[in-house]
C-alpha positions in Angstrom: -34.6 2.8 -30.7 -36.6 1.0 -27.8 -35.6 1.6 -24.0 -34.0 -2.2 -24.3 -32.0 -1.4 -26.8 -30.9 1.9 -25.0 -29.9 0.0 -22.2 -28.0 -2.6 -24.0 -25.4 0.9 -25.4 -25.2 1.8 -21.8 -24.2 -1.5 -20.5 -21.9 -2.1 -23.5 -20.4 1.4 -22.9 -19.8 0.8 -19.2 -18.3 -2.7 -19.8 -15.5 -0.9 -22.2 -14.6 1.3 -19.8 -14.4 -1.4 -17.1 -11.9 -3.3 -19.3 -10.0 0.2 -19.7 -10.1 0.5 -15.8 -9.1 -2.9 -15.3 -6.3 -2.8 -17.7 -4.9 0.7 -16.0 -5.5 -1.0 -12.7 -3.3 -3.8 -13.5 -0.8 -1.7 -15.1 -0.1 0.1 -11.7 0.2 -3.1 -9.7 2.8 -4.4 -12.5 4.3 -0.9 -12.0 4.4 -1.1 -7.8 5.8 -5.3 -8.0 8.6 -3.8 -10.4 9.6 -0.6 -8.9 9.1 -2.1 -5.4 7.0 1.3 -4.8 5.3 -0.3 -1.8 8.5 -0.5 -0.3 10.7 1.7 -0.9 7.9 4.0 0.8 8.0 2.4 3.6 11.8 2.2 4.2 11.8 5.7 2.9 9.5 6.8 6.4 12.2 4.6 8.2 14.9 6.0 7.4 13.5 9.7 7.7 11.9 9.4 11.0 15.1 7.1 12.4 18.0 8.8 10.4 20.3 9.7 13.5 23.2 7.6 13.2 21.4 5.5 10.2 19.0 4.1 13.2 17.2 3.2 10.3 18.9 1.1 8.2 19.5 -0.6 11.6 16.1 -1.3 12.0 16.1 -2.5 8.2 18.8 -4.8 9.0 17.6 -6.4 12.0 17.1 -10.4 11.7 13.6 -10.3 12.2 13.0 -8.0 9.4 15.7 -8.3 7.3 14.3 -12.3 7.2 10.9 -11.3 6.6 11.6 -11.5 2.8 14.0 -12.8 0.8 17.5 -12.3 -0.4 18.3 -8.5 -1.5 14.6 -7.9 -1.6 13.1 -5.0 0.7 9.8 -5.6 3.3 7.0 -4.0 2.0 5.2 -4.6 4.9 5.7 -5.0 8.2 4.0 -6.8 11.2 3.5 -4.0 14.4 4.8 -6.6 17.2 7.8 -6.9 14.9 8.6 -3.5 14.6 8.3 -2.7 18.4 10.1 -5.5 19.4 12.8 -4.8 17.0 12.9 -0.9 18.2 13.5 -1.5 21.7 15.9 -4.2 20.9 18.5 -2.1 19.3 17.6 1.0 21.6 18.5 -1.2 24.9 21.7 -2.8 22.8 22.8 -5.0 25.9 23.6 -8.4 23.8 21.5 -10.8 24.1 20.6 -10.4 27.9 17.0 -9.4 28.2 15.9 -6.0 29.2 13.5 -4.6 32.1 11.4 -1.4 32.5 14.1 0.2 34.5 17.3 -0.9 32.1 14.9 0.0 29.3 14.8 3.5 30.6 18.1 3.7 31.3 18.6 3.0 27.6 16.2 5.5 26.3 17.8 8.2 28.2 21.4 7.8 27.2 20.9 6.5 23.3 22.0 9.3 20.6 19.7 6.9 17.8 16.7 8.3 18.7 15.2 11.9 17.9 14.4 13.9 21.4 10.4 13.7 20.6 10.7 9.8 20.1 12.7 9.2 23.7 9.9 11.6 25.2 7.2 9.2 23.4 9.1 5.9 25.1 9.9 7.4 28.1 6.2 8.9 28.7 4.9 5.1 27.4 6.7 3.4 30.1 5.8 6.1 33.1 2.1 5.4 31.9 2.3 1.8 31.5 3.8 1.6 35.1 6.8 -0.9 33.7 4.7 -3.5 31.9 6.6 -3.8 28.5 3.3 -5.2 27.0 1.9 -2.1 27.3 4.6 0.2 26.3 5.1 -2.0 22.6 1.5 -1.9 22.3 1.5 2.1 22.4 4.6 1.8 20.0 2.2 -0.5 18.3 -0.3 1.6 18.2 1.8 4.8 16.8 3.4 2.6 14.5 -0.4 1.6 12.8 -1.3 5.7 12.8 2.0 6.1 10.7 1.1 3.0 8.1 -2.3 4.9 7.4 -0.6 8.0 6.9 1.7 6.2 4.3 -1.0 4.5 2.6 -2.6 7.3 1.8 0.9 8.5 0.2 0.8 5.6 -1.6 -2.6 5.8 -3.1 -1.7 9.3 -4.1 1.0 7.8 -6.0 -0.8 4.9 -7.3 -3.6 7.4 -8.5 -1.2 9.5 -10.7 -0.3 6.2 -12.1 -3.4 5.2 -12.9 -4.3 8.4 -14.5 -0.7 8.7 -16.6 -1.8 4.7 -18.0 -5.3 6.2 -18.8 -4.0 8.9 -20.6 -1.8 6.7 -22.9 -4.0 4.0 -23.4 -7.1 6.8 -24.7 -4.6 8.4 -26.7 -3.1 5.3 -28.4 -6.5 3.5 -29.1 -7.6 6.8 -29.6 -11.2 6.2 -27.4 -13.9 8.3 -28.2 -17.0 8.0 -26.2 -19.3 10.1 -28.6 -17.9 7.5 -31.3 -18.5 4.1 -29.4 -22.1 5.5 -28.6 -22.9 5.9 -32.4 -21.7 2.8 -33.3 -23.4 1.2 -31.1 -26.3 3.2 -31.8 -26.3 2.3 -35.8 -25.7 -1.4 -34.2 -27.8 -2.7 -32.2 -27.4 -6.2 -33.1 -23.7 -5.7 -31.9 -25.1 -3.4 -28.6 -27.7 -6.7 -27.9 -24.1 -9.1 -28.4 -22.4 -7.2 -26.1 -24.7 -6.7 -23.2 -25.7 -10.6 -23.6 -21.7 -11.1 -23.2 -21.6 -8.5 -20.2 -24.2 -10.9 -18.7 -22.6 -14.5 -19.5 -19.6 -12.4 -17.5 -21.1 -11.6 -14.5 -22.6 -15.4 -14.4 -19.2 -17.0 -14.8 -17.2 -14.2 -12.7 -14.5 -14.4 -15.4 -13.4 -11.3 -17.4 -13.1 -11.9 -21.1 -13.0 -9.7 -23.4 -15.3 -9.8 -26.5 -14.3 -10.5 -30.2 
């Protein structure tokens, strides 16, 4: 067997494995759309770090992120400036009247919603901030970003396990065996040459078909 040939098993033995990838892969985005995994993490954080008084399914219930998706659906994501702007809404809970740095502080101080740590995180944002409100929702901003990262990689953990529990099923059902596809391909080359030549045609058209 000549190096060409060699290289046509390896590239057919890859492109197998891609498809099996891809396949798991899609499996676990299937699995987060139905299971809303995305978020129910997130409103899971929300309503742990905000759970006096069920803060949190305030902050969940709020217009402007209640009406970020649609009807009995929960956000999977959402937008820092909403979420700051939302959190010192309900913590100032004065109608509709807006709110200064000093009312603001007033707020922070006397609210029983908020965890002691999180009123010493507003209140320190708006000493440093000197009373600008653009600063203090960008530092909630900014905290608010830290925590996403720190849930994505939650997530990924989760979607990894997923991944690998589809993988496992999927080998075991088709019952793959890599010493198996390399000797077929081995006592085949015509079939190995086929199915690089298709790997290539795949890569030229960017569209993923699988071979006969």
């Amino acid at each position: 067997m000549n190096y060409l040939a060699i290289l046509d098993l390896v590239i057919g033995l890859i492109f197998i494995y891609f498809l099996m990838g891809l396949f798991c892969s899609t499996f676990q985005e299937l699995m987060a759309h139905a299971f809303n995994l995305r978020a129910r993490n997130l409103n899971r954080w929300i309503k742990d770090t905000f759970h006096q008084n069920d803060f949190g399914k305030q902050l969940l219930n709020h217009t402007l992120i209640d009406g970020l998706t649609a009807k009995d659906r929960m956000a999977s994501y959402l937008p820092p400036d909403v979420f700051s702007h939302v959190l010192l809404d309900l913590v100032h809970r004065t109608d509709t009247r807006p709110y200064s740095a000093s009312s603001l502080r007033e707020a922070i101080q006397h609210t029983s919603h908020l965890s002691d740590d999180l009123k010493q995180k507003l209140l320190q944002s708006l000493e440093e901030s000197n009373g600008q409100l653009t600063a203090v929702r960008q530092s909630i901003e900014s905290w608010f970003n830290q925590a996403m990262e720190r849930i994505s990689g939650t997530y990924k953990k989760l979607s990894q396990r997923i991944i690998l529990l589809a993988a496992i099923v999927l080998v075991s059902i088709l019952n793959v065996d890599t010493i198996a596809i390399i000797r077929y391909l081995y006592d085949h080359p015509s079939q190995a040459s086929a199915l690089a030549d298709r790997v290539s045609t795949i890569i030229q058209q960017g569209e993923v078909v699988p071979p006969d």
